[in-house]
TORKOL-4160 file (C-alpha; in steps of 0.2 Angstrom, whole numbers, padded with zeros to 4 digits, m for minus):
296
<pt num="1" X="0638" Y="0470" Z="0575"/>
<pt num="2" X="0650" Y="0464" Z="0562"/>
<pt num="3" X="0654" Y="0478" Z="0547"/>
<pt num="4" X="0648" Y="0465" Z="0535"/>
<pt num="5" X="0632" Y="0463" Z="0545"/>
<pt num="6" X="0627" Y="0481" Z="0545"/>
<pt num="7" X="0634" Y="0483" Z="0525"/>
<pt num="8" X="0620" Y="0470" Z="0522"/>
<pt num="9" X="0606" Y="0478" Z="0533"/>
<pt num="10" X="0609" Y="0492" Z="0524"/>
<pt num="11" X="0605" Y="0482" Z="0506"/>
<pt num="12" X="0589" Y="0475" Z="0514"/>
<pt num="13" X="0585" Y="0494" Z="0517"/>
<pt num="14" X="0588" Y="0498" Z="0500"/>
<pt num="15" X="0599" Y="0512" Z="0505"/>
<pt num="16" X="0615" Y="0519" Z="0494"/>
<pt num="17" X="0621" Y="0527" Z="0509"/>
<pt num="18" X="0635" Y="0519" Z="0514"/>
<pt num="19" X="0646" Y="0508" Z="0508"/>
<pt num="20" X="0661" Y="0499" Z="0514"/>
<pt num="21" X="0673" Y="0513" Z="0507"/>
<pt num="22" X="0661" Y="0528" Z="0517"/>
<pt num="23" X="0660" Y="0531" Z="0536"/>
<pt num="24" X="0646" Y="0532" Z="0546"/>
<pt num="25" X="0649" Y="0549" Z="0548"/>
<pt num="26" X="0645" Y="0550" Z="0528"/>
<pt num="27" X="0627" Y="0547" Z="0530"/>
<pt num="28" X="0617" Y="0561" Z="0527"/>
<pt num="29" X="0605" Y="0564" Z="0543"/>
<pt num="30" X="0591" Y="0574" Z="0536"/>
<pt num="31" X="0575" Y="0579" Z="0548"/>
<pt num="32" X="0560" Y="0584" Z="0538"/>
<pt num="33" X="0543" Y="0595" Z="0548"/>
<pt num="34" X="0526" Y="0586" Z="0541"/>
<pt num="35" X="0513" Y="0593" Z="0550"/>
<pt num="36" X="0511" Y="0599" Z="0568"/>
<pt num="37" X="0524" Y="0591" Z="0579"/>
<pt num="38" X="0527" Y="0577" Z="0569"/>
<pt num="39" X="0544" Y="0575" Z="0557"/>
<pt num="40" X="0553" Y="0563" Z="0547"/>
<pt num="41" X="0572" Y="0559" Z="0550"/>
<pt num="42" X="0580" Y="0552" Z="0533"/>
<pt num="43" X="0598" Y="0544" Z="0537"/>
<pt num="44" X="0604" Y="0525" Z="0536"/>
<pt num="45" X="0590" Y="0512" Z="0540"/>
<pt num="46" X="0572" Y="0513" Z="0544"/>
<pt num="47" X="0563" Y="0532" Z="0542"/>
<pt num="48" X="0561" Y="0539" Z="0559"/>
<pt num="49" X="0546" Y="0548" Z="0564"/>
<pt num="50" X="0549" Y="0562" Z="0577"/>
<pt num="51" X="0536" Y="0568" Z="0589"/>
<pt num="52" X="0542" Y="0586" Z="0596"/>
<pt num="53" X="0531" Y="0593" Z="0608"/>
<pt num="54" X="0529" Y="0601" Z="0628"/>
<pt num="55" X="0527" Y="0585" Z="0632"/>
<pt num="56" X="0545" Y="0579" Z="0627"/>
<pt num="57" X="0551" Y="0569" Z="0610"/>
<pt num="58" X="0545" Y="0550" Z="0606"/>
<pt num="59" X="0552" Y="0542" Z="0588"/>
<pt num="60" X="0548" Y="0530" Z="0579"/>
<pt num="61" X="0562" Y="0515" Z="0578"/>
<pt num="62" X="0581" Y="0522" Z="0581"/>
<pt num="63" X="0593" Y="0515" Z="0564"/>
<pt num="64" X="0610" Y="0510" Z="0569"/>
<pt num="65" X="0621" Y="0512" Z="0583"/>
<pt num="66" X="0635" Y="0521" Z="0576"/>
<pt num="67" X="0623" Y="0535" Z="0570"/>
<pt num="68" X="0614" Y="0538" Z="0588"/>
<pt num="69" X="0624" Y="0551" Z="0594"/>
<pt num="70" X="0621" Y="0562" Z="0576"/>
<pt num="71" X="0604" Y="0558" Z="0578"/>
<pt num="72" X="0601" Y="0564" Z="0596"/>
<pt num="73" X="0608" Y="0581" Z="0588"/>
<pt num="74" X="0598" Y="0581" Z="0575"/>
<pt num="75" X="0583" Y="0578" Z="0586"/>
<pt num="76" X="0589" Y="0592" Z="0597"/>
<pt num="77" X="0586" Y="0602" Z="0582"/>
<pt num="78" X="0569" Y="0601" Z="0583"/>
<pt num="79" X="0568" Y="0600" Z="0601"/>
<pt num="80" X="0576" Y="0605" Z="0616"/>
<pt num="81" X="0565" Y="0592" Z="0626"/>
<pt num="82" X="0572" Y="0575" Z="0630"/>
<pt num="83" X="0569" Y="0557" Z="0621"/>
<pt num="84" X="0557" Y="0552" Z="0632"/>
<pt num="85" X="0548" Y="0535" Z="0621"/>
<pt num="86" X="0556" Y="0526" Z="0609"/>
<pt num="87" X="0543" Y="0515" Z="0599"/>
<pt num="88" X="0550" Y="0499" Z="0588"/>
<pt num="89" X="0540" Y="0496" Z="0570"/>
<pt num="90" X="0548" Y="0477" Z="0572"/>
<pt num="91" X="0562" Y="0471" Z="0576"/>
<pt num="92" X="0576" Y="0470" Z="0561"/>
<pt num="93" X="0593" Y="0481" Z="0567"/>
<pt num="94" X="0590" Y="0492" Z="0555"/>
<pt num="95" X="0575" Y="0501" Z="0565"/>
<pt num="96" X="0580" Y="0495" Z="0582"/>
<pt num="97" X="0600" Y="0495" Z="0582"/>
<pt num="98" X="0600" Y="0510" Z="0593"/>
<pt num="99" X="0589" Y="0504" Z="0604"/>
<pt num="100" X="0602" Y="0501" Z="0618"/>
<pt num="101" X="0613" Y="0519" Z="0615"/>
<pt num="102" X="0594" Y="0527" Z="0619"/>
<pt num="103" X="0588" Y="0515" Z="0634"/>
<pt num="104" X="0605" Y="0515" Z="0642"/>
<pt num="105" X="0599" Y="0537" Z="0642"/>
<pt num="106" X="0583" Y="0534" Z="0648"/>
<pt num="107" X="0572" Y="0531" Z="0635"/>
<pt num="108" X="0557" Y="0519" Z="0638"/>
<pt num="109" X="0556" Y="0508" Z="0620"/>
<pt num="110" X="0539" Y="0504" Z="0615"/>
<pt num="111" X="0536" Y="0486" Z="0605"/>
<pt num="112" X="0525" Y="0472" Z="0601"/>
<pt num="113" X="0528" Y="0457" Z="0611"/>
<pt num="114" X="0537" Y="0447" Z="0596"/>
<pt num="115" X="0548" Y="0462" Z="0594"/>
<pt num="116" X="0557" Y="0458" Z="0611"/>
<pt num="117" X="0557" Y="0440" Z="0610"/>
<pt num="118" X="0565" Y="0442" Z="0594"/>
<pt num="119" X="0577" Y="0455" Z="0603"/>
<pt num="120" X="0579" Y="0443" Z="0619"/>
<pt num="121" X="0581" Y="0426" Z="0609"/>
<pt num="122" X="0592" Y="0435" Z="0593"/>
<pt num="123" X="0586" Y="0431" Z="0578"/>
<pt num="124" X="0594" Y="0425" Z="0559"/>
<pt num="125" X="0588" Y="0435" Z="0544"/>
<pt num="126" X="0588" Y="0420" Z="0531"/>
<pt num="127" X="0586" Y="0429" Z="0515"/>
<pt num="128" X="0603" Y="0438" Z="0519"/>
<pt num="129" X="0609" Y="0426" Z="0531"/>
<pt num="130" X="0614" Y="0438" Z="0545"/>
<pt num="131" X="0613" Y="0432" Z="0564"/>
<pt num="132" X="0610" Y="0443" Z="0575"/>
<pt num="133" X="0616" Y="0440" Z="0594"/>
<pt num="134" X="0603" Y="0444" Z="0608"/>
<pt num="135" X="0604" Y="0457" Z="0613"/>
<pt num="136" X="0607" Y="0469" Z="0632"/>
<pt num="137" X="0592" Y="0471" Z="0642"/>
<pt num="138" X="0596" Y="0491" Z="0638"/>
<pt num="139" X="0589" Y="0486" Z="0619"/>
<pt num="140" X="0575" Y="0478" Z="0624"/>
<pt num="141" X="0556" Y="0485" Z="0625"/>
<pt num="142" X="0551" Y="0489" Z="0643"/>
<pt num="143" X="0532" Y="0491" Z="0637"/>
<pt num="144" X="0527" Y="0481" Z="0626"/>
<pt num="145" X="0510" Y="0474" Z="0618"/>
<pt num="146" X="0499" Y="0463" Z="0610"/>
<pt num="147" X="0487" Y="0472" Z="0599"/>
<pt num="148" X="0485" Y="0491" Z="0601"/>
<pt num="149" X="0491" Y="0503" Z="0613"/>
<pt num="150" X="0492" Y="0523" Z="0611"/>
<pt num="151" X="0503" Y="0537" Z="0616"/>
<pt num="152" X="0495" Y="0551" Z="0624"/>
<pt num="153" X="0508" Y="0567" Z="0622"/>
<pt num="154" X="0512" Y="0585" Z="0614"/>
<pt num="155" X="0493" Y="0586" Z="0610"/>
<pt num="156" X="0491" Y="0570" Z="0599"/>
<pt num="157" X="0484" Y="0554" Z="0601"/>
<pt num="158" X="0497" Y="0541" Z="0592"/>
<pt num="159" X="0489" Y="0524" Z="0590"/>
<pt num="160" X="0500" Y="0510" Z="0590"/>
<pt num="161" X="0493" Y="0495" Z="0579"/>
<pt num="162" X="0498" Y="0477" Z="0576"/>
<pt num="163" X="0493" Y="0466" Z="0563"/>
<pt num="164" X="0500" Y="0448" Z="0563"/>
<pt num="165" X="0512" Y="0442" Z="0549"/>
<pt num="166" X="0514" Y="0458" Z="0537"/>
<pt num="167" X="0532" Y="0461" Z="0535"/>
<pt num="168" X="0536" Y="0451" Z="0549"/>
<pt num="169" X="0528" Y="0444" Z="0564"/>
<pt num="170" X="0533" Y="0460" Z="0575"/>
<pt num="171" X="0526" Y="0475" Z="0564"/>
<pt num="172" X="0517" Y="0491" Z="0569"/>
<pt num="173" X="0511" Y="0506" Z="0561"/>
<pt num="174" X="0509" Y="0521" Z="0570"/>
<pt num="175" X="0492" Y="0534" Z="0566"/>
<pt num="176" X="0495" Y="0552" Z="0572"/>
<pt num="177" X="0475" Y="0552" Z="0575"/>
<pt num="178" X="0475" Y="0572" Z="0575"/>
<pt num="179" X="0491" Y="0575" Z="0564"/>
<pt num="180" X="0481" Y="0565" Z="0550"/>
<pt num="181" X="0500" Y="0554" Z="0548"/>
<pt num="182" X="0504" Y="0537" Z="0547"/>
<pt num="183" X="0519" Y="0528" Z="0550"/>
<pt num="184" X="0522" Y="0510" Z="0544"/>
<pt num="185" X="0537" Y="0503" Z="0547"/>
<pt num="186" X="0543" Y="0492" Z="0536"/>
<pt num="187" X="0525" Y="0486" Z="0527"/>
<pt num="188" X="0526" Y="0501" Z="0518"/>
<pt num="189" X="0542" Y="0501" Z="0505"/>
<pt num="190" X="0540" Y="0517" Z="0495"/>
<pt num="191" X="0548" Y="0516" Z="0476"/>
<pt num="192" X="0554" Y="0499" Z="0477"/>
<pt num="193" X="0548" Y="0482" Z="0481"/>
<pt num="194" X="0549" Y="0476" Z="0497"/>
<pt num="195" X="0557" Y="0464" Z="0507"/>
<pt num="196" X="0546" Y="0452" Z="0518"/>
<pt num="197" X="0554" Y="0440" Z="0530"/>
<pt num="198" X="0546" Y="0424" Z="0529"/>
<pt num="199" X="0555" Y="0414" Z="0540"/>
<pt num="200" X="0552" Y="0427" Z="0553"/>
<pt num="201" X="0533" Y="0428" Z="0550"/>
<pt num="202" X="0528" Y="0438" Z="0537"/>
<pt num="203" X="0519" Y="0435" Z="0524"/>
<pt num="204" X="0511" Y="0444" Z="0507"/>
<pt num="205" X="0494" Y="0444" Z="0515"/>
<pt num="206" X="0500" Y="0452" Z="0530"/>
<pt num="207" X="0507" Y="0465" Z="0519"/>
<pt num="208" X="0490" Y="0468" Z="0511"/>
<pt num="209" X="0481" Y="0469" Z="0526"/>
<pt num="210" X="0494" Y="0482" Z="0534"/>
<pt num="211" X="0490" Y="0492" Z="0519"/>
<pt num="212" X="0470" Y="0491" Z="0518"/>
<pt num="213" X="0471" Y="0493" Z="0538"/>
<pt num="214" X="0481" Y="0510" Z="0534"/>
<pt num="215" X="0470" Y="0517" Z="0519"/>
<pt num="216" X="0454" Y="0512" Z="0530"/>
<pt num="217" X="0461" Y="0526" Z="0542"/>
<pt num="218" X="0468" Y="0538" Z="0528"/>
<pt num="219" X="0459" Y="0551" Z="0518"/>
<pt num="220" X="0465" Y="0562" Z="0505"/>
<pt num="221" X="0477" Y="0574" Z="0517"/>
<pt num="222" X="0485" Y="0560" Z="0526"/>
<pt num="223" X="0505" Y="0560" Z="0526"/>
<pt num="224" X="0511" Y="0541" Z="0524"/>
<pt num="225" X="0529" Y="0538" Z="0530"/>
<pt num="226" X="0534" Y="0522" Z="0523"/>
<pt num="227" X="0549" Y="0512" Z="0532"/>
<pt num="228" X="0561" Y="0516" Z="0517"/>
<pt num="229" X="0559" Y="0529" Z="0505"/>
<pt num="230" X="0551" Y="0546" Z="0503"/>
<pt num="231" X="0537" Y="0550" Z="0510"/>
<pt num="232" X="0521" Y="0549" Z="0503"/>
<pt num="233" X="0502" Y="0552" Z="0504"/>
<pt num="234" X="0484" Y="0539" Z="0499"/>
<pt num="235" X="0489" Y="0540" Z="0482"/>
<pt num="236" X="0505" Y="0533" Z="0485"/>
<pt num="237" X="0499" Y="0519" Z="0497"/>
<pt num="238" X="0486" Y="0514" Z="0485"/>
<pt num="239" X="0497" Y="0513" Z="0472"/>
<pt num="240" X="0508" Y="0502" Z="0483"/>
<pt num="241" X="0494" Y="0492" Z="0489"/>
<pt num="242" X="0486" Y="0488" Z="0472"/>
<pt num="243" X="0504" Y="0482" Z="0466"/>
<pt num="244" X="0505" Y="0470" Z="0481"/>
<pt num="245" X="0488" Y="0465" Z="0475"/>
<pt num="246" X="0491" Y="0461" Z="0457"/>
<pt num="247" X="0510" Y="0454" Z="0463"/>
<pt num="248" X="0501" Y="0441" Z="0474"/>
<pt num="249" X="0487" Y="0435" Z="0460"/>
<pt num="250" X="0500" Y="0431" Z="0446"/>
<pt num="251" X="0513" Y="0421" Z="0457"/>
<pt num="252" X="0498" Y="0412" Z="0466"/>
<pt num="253" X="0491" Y="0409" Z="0450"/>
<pt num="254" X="0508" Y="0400" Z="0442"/>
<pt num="255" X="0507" Y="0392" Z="0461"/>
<pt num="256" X="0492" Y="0384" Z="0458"/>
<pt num="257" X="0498" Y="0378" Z="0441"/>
<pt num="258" X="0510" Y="0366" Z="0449"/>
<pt num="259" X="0526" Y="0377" Z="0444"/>
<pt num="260" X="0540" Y="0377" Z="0454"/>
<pt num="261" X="0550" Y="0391" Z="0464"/>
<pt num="262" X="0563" Y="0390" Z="0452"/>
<pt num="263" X="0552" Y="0392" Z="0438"/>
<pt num="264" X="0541" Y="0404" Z="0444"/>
<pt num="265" X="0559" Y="0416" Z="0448"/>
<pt num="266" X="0564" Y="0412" Z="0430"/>
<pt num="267" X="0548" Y="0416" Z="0423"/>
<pt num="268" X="0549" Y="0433" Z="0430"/>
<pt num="269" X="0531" Y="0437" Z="0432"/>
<pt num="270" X="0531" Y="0456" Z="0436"/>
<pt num="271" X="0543" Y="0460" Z="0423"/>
<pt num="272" X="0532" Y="0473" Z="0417"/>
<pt num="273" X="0530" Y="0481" Z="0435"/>
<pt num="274" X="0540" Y="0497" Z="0440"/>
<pt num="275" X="0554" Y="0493" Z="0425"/>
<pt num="276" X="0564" Y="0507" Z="0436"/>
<pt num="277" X="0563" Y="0496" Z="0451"/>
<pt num="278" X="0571" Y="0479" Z="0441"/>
<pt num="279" X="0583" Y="0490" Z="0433"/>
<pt num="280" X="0589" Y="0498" Z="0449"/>
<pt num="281" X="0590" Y="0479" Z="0459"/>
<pt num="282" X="0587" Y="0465" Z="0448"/>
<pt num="283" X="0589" Y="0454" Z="0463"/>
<pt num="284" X="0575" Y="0464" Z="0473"/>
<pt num="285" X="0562" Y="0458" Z="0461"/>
<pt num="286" X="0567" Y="0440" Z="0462"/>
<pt num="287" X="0568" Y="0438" Z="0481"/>
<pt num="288" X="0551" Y="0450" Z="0480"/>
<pt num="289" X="0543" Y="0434" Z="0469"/>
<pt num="290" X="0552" Y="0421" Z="0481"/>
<pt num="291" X="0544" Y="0429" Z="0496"/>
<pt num="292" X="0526" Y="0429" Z="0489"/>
<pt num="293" X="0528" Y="0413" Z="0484"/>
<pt num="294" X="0535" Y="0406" Z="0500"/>
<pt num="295" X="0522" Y="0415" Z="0509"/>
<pt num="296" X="0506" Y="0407" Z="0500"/>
């Protein structure tokens, strides 16, 4: 993958933490224990979720290629156990661009049916427009499904739940049943607003969904790992949800009103919403408006 190409993933992640001047070998790796076996691995990309166990070590989506190796060290921090399962929230190459470094050693990667037809076919990210090649038969899912399926190790039941069109037409969250966590990919982008790929499926709805599906199986003690940013708990989901919410009613209702694309942008409709955010990525907000727009 082209420099340019990863420099630009890492916008869509929201992440400071490399830039064309730094080296991979810049990026803070940082492992965090949340409860039982289950951690949180911060670094360049998508959160990764860490099972660590007597069973062996499953995580949840893999970053970027150049990292693997630093991340297999961390993860041998926690455990001396092999990466047995990698499981794929959806299939941008910020959460799967280690996928082939970690089935080329043996791992079995985990996915929704969409994430390796995206992965097989390559795919074209519009809003950013980055191509991505298809990729080696190492970087594809080797199980893969097409609603639910769970993972049965190191004493906890992980469900593994679709819901069409969220983020994009691939996502998952992941529910550590006895752990009381719950991972959510990239449906879940914690102190920003998100991104969502219409052209590759998602949609606001979807988005809204992921989030009501996930607070229907949360309670006041659940841990939320969003796809980017820090971890969190219901408050924090709701919150995030409710934004979504209130995000969606006020472009829809200037929609409905016959107002253009262009006019809605320029009218900036959430300009009151998380000032912090707009400050911090001006051009976050607007493709945030675009993509709810496109998506009605």
């Amino acid at each position: 993958m082209k420099l340019r190409h990863i420099l630009v993933g890492l916008c869509l992640a929201g992440s400071s933490a490399v830039s064309a001047q730094n080296s991979w070998d810049e990026v803070e790796i940082k492992p965090v224990a949340l409860r039982g076996n289950v951690h949180v691995i911060y670094g360049a990309g998508g959160n990764i979720g860490v099972s660590a166990g007597d069973d062996g070590v499953f995580i949840i989506d893999d970053q970027f290629a150049p990292l693997t190796e630093r991340l297999k060290a961390t993860i041998a921090g926690i455990s001396d156990k092999p990466i047995r399962f990698v499981i794929n929230t959806h299939f941008h190459f910020d959460h799967t661009g280690g996928n082939e470094n970690l089935g080329s050693s043996g791992a079995v990667i985990v996915a929704h049916d969409n994430v390796r037809q995206r992965l097989s076919a390559g795919s074209f990210i519009k809003a950013f427009n980055v191509t991505t090649e298809p990729q080696p038969v190492a970087a594809l899912p080797v199980v893969t499904f097409n609603d639910q399926m769970s993972l049965h190790l190191n004493g906890e039941d992980a469900r593994i739940i679709h819901v069409p069109n969220a983020h994009t037409n691939s996502d998952s969250i992941i529910h550590f049943r006895w752990s009381n966590v719950i991972h959510m990919g990239d449906t879940f982008f914690n102190g920003r607003f998100p991104f969502i790929d219409v052209p590759n499926g998602g949609s606001i709805g979807g988005v809204i969904r992921m989030a009501e599906m996930a607070l229907g199986a949360a309670d006041e003690n659940t841990i939320v790992i969003p796809g980017h940013g820090q971890v969190t708990d219901q408050a924090g989901l709701q919150a995030y949800h409710d934004m979504l919410v209130a995000a969606k009613d006020v472009v829809a209702a200037l929609k409905d009103e016959g107002h253009s694309l262009e006019d809605v942008v320029a009218a900036k409709p959430l300009a009151d919403v998380h000032p912090e955010w707009q400050e911090a990525n001006p051009a976050g907000v607007d493709l945030f408006v675009s993509t709810i727009f496109e998506s009605l």
